[in-house]
PDB file of N, CA, C and O in Angstrom:
ATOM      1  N   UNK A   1       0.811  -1.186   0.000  1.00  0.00           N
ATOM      2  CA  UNK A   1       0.000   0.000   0.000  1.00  0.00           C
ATOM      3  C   UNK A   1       0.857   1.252   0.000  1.00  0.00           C
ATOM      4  O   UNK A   1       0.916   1.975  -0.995  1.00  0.00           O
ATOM      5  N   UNK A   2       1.379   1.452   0.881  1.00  0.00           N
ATOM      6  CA  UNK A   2       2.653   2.474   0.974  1.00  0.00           C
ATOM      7  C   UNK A   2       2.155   3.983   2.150  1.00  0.00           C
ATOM      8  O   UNK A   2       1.549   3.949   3.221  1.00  0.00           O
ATOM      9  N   UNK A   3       2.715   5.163   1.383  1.00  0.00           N
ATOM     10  CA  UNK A   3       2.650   6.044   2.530  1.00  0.00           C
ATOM     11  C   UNK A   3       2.637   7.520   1.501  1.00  0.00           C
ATOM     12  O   UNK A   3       3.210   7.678   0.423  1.00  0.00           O
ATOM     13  N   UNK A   4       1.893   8.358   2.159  1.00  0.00           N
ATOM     14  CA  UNK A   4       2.313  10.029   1.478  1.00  0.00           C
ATOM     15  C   UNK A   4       2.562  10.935   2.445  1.00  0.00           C
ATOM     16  O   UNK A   4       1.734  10.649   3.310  1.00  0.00           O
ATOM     17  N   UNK A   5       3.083  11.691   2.762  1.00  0.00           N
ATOM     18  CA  UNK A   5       3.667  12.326   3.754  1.00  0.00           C
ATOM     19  C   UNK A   5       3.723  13.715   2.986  1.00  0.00           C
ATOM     20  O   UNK A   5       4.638  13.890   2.181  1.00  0.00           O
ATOM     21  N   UNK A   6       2.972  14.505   3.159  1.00  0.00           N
ATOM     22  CA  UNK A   6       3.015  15.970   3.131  1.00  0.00           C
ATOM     23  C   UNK A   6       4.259  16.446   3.375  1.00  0.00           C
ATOM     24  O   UNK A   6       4.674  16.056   4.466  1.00  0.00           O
ATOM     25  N   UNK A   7       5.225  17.330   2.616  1.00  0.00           N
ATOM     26  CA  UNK A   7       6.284  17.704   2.644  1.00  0.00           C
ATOM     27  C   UNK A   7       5.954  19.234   3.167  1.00  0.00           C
ATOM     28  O   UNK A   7       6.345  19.692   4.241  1.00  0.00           O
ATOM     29  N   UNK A   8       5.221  19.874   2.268  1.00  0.00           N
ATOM     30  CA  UNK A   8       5.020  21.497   2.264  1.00  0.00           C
ATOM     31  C   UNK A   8       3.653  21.791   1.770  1.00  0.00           C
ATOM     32  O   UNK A   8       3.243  21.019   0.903  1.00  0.00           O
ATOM     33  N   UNK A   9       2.573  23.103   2.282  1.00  0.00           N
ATOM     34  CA  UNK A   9       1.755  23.386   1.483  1.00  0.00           C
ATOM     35  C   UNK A   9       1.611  24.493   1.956  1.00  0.00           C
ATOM     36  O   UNK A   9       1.920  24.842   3.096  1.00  0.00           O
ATOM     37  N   UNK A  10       0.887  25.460   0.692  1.00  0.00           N
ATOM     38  CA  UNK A  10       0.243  26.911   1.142  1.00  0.00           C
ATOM     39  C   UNK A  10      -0.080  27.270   0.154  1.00  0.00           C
ATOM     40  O   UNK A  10       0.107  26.698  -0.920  1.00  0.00           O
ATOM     41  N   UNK A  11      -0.624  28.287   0.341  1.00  0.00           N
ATOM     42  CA  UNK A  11      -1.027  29.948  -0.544  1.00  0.00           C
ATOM     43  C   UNK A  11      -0.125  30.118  -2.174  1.00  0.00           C
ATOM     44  O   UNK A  11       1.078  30.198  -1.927  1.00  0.00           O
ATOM     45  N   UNK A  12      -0.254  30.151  -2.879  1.00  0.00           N
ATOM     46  CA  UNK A  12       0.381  30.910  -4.145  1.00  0.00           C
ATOM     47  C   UNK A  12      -0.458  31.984  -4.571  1.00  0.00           C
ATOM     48  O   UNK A  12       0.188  33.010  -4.787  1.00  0.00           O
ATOM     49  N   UNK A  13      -1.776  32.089  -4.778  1.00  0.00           N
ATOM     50  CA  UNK A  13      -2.041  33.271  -5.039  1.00  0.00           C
ATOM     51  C   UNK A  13      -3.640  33.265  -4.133  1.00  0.00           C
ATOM     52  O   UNK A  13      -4.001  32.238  -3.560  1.00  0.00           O
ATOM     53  N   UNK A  14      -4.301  34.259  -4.117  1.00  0.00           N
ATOM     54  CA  UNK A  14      -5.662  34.355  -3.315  1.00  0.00           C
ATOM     55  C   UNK A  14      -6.488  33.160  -3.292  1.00  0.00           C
ATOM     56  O   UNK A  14      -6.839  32.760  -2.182  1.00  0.00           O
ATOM     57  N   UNK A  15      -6.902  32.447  -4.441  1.00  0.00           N
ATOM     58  CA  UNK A  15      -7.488  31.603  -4.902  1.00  0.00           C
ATOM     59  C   UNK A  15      -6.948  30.137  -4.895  1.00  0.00           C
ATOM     60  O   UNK A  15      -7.753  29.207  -4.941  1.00  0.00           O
ATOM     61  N   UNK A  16      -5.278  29.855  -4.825  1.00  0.00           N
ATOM     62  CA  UNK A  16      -4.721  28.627  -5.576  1.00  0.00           C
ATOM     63  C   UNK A  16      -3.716  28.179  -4.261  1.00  0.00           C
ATOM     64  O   UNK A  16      -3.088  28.999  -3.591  1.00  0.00           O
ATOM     65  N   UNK A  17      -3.703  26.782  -4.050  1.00  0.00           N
ATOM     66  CA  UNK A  17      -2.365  26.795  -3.178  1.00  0.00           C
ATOM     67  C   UNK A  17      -1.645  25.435  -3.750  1.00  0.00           C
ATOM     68  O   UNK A  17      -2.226  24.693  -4.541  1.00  0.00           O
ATOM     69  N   UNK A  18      -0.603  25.242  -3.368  1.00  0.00           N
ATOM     70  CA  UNK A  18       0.367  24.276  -3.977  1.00  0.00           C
ATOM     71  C   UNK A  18       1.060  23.135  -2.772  1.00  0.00           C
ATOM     72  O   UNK A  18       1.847  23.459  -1.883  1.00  0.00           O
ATOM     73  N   UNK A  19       0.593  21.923  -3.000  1.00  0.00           N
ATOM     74  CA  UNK A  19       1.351  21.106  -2.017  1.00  0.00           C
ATOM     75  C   UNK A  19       2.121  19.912  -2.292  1.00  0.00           C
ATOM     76  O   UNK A  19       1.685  19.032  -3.034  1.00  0.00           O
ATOM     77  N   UNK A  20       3.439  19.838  -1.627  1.00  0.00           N
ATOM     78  CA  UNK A  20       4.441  18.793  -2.251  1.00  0.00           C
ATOM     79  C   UNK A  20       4.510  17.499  -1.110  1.00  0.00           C
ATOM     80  O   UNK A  20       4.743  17.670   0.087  1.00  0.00           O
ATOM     81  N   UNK A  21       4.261  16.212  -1.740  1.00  0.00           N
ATOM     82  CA  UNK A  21       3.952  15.180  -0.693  1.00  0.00           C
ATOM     83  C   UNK A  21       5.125  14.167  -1.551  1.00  0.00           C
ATOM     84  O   UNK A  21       5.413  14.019  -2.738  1.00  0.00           O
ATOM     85  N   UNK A  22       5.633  13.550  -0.193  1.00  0.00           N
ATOM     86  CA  UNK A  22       6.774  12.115  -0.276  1.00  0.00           C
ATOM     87  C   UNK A  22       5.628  10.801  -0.272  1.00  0.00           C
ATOM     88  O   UNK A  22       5.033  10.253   0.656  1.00  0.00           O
ATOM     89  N   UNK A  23       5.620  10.551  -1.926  1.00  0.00           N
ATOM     90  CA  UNK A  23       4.778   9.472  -1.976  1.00  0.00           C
ATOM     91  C   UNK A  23       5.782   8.294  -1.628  1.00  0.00           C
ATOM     92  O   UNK A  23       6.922   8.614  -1.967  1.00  0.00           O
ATOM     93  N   UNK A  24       5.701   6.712  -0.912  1.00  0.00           N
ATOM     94  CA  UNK A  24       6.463   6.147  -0.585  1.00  0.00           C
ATOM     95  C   UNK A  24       5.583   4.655  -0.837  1.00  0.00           C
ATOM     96  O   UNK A  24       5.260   3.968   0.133  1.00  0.00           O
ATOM     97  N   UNK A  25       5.206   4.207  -2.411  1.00  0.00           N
ATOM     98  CA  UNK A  25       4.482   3.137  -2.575  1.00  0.00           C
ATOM     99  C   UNK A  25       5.374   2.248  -2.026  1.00  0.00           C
ATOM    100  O   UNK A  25       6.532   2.512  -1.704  1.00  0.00           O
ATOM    101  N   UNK A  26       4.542   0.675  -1.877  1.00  0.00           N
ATOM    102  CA  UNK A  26       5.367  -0.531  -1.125  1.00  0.00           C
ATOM    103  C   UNK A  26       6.042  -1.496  -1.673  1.00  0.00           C
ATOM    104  O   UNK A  26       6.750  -2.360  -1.155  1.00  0.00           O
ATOM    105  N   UNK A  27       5.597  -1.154  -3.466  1.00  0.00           N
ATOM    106  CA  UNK A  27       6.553  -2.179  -4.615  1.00  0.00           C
ATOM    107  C   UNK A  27       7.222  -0.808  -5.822  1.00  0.00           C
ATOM    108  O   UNK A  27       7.711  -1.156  -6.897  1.00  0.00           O
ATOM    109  N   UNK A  28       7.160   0.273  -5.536  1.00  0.00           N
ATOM    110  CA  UNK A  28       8.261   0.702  -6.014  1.00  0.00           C
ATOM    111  C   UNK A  28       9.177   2.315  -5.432  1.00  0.00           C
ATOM    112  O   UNK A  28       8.688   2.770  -4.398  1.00  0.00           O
ATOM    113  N   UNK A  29      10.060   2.910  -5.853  1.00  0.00           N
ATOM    114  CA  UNK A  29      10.676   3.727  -5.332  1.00  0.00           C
ATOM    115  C   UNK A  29       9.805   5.181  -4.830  1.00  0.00           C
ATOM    116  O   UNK A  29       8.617   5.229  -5.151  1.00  0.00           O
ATOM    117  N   UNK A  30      10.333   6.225  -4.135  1.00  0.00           N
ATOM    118  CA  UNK A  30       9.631   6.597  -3.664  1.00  0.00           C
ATOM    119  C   UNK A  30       9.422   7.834  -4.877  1.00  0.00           C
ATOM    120  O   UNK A  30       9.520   7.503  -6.059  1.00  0.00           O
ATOM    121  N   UNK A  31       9.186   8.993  -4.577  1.00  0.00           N
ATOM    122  CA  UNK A  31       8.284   9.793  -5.700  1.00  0.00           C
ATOM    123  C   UNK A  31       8.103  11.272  -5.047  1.00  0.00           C
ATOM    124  O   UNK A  31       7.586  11.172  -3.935  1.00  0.00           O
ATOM    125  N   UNK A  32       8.338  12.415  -5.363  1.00  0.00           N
ATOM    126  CA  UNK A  32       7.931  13.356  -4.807  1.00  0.00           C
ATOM    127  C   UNK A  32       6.760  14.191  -5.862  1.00  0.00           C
ATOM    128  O   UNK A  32       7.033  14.671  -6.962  1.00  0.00           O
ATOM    129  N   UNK A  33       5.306  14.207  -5.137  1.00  0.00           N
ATOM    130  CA  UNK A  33       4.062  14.472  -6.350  1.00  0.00           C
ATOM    131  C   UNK A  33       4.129  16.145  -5.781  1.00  0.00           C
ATOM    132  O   UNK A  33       4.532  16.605  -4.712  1.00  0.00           O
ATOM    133  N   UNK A  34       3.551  16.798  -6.994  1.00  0.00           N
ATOM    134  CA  UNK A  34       3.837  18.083  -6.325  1.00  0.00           C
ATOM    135  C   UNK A  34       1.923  18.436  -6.970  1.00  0.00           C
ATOM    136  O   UNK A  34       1.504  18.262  -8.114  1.00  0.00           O
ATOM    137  N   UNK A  35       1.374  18.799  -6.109  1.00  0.00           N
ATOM    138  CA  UNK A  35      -0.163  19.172  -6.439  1.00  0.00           C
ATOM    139  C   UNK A  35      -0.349  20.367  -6.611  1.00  0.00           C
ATOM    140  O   UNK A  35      -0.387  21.068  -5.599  1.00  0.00           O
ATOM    141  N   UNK A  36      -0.539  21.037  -8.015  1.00  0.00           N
ATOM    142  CA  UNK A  36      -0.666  22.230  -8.610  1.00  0.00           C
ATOM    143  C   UNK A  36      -2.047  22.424  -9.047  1.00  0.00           C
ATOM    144  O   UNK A  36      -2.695  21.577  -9.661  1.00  0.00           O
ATOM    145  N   UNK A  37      -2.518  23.727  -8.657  1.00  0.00           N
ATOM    146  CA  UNK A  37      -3.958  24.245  -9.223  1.00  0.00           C
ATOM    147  C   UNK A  37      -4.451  23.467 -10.462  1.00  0.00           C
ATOM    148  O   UNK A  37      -3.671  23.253 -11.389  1.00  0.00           O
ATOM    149  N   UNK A  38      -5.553  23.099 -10.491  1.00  0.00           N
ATOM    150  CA  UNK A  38      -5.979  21.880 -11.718  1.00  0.00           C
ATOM    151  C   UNK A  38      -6.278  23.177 -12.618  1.00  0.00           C
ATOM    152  O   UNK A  38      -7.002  22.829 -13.551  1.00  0.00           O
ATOM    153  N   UNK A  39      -5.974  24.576 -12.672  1.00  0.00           N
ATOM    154  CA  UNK A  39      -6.659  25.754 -13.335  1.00  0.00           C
ATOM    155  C   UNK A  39      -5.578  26.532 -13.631  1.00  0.00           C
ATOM    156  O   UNK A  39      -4.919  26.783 -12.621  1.00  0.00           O
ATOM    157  N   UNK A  40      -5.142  27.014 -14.649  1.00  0.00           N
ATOM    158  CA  UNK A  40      -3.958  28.233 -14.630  1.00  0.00           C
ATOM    159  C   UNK A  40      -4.087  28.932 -13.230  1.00  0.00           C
ATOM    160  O   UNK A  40      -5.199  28.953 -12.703  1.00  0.00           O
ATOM    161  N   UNK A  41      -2.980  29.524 -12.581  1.00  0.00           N
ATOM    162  CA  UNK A  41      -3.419  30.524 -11.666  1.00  0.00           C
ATOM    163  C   UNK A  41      -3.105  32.101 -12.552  1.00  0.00           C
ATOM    164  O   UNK A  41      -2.066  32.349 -13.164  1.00  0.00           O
ATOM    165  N   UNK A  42      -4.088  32.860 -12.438  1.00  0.00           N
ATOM    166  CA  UNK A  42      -4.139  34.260 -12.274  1.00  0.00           C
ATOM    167  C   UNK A  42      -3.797  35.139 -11.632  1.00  0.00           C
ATOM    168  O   UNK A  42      -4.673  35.466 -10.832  1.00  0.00           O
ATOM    169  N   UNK A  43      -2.581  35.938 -11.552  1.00  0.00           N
ATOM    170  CA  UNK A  43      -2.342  37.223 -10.554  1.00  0.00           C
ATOM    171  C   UNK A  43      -2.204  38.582 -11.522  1.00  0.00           C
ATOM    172  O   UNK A  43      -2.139  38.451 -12.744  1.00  0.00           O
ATOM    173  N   UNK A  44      -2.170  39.753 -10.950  1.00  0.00           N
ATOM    174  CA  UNK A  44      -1.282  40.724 -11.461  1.00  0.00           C
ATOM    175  C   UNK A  44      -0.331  40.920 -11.864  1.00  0.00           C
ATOM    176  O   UNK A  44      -1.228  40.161 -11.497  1.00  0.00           O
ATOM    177  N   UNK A  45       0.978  41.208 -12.418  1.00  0.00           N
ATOM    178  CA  UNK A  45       1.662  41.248 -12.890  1.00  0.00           C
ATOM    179  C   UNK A  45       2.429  41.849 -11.463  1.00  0.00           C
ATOM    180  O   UNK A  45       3.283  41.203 -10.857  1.00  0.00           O
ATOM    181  N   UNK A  46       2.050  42.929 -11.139  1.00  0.00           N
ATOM    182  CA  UNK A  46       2.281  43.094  -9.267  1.00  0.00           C
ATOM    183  C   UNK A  46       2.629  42.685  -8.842  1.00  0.00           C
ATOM    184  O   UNK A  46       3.643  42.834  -8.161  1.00  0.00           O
ATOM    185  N   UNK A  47       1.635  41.527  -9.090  1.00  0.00           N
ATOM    186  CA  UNK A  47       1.957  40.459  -7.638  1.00  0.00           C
ATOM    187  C   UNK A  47       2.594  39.448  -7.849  1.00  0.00           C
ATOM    188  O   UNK A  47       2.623  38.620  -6.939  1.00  0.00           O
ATOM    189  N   UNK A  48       3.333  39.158  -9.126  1.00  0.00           N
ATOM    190  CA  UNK A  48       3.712  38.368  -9.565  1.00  0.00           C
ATOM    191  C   UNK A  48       5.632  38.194  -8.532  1.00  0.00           C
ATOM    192  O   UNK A  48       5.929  37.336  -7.701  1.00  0.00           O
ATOM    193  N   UNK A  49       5.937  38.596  -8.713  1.00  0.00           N
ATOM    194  CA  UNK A  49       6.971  38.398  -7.291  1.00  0.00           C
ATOM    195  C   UNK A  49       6.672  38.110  -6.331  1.00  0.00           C
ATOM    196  O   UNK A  49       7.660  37.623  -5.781  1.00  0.00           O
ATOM    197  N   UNK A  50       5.587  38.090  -5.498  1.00  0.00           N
ATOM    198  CA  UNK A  50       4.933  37.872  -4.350  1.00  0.00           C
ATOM    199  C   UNK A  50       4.385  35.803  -4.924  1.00  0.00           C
ATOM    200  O   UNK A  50       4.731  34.791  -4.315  1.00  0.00           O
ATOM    201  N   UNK A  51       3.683  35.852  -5.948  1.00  0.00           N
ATOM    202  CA  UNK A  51       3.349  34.798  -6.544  1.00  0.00           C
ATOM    203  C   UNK A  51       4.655  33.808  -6.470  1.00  0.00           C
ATOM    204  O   UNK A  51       4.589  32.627  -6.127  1.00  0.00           O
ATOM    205  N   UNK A  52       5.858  34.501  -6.854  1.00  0.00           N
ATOM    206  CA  UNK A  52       6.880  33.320  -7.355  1.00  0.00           C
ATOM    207  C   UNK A  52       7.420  32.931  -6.005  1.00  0.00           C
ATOM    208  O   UNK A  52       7.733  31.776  -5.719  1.00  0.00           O
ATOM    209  N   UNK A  53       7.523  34.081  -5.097  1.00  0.00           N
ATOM    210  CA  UNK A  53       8.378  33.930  -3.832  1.00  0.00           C
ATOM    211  C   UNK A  53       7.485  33.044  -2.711  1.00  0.00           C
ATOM    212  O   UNK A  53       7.954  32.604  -1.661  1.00  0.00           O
ATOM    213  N   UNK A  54       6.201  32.893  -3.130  1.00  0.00           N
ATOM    214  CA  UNK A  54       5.494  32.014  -2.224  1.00  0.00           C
ATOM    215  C   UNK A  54       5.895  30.252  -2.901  1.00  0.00           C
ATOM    216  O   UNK A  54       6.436  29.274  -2.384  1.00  0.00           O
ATOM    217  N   UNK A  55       5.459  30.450  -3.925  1.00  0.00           N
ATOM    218  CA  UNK A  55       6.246  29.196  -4.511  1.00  0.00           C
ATOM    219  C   UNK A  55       7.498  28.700  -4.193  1.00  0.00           C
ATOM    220  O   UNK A  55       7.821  27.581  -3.796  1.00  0.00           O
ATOM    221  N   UNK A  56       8.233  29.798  -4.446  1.00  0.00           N
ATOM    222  CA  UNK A  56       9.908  29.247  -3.904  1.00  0.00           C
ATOM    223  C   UNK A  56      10.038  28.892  -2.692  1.00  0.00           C
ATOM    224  O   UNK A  56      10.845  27.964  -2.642  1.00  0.00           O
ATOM    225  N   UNK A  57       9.433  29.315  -1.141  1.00  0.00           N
ATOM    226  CA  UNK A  57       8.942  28.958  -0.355  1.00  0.00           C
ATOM    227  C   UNK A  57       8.760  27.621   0.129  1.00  0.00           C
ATOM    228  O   UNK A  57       9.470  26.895   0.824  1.00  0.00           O
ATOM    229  N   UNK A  58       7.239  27.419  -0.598  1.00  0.00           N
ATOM    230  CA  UNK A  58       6.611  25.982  -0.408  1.00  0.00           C
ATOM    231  C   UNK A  58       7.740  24.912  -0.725  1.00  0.00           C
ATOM    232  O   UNK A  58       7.695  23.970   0.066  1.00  0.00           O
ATOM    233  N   UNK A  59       8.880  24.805  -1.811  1.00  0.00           N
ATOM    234  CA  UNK A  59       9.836  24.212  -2.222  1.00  0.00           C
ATOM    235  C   UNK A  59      10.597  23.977  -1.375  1.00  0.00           C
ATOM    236  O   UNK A  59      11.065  22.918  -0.956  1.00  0.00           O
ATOM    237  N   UNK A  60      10.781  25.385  -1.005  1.00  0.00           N
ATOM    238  CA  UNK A  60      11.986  25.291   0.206  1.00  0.00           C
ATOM    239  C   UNK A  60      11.947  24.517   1.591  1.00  0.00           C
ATOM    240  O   UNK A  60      12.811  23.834   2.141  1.00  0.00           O
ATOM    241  N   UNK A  61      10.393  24.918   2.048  1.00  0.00           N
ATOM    242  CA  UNK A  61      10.628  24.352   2.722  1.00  0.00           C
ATOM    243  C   UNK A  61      10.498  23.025   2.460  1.00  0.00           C
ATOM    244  O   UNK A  61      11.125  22.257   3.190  1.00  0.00           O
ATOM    245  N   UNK A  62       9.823  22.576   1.579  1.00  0.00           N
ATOM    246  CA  UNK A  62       9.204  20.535   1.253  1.00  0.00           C
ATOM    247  C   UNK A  62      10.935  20.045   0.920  1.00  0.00           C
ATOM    248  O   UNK A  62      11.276  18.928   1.310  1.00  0.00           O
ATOM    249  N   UNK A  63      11.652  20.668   0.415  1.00  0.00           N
ATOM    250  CA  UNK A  63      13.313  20.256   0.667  1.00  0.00           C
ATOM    251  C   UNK A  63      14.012  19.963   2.010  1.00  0.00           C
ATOM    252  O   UNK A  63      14.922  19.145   2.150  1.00  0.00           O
ATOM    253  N   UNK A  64      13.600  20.552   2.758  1.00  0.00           N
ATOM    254  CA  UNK A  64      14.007  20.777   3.865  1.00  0.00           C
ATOM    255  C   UNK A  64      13.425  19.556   5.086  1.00  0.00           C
ATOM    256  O   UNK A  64      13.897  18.997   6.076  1.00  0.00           O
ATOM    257  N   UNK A  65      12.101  19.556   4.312  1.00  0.00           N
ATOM    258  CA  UNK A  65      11.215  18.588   5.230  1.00  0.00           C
ATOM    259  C   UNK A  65      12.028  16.972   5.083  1.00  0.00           C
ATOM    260  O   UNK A  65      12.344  16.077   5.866  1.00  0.00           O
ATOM    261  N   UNK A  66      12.158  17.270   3.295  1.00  0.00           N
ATOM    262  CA  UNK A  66      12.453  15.860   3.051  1.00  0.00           C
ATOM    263  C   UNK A  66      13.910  15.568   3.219  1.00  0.00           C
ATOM    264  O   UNK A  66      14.264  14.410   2.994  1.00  0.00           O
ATOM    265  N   UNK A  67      14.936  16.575   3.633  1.00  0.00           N
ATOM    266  CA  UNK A  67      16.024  16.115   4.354  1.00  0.00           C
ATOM    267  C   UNK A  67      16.340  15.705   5.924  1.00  0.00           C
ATOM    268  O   UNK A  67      17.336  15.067   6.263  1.00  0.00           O
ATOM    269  N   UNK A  68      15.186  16.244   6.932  1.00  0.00           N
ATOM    270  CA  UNK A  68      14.617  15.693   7.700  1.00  0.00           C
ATOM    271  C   UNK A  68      14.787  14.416   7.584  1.00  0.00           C
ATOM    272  O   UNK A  68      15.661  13.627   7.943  1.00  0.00           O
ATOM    273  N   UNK A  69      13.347  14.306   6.759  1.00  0.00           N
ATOM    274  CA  UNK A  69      13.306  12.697   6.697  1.00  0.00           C
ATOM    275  C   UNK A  69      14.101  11.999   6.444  1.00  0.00           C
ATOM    276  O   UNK A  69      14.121  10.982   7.137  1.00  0.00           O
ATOM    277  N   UNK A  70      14.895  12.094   5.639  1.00  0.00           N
ATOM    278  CA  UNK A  70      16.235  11.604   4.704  1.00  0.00           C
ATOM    279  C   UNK A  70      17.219  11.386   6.386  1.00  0.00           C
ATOM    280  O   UNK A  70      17.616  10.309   6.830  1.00  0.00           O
ATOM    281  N   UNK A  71      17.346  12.365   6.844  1.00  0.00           N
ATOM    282  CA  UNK A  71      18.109  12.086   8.163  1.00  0.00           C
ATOM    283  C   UNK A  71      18.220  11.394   9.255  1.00  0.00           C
ATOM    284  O   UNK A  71      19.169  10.903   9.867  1.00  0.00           O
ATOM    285  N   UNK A  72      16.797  11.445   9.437  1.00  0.00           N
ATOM    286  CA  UNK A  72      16.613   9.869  10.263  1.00  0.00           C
ATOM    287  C   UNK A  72      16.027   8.931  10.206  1.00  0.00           C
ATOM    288  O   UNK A  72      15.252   8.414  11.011  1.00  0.00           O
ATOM    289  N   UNK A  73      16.544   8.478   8.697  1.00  0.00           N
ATOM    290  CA  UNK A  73      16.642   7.157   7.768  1.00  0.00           C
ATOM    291  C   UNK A  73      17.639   6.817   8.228  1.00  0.00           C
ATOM    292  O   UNK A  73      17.642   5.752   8.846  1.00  0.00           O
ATOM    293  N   UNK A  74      18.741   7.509   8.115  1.00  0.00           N
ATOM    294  CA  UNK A  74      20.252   7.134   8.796  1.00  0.00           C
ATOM    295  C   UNK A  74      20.580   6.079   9.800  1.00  0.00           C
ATOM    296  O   UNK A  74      21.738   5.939  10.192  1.00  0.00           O
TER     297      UNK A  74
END
């Protein structure tokens, strides 16, 4: 059966949020799924730095999560 483990999630723009999960099926390797708006997202052009830096974010931290994990695999 296996396992998904939420790495990171939040906000990208008013409407849309983005979440990265450690899929870990039980007959093959593991997988990182990243769940993106099923819809273009829409911002301002404005806000479009605000848009990317929330993204870079969510990454950052789901990297971070999954070196965690990675660590005490050890």
């Amino acid at each position: 059966m296996g396992q998904t483990t939420v790495l990171s999630t939040g906000k990208i723009t008013a409407s849309d949020s983005l979440t990265v999960e450690l899929v870990e099926p039980s007959d093959m390797p593991p997988t990182i799924r990243m769940r993106w708006p099923t819809q273009p997202s829409i911002t301002e052009p404005y806000r479009f730095p605000r848009t990317a830096n929330a993204i870079m974010g969510i990454m950052a931290a789901a990297i971070a999560q999954l070196a965690t994990i990675r660590e005490s695999d050890i």
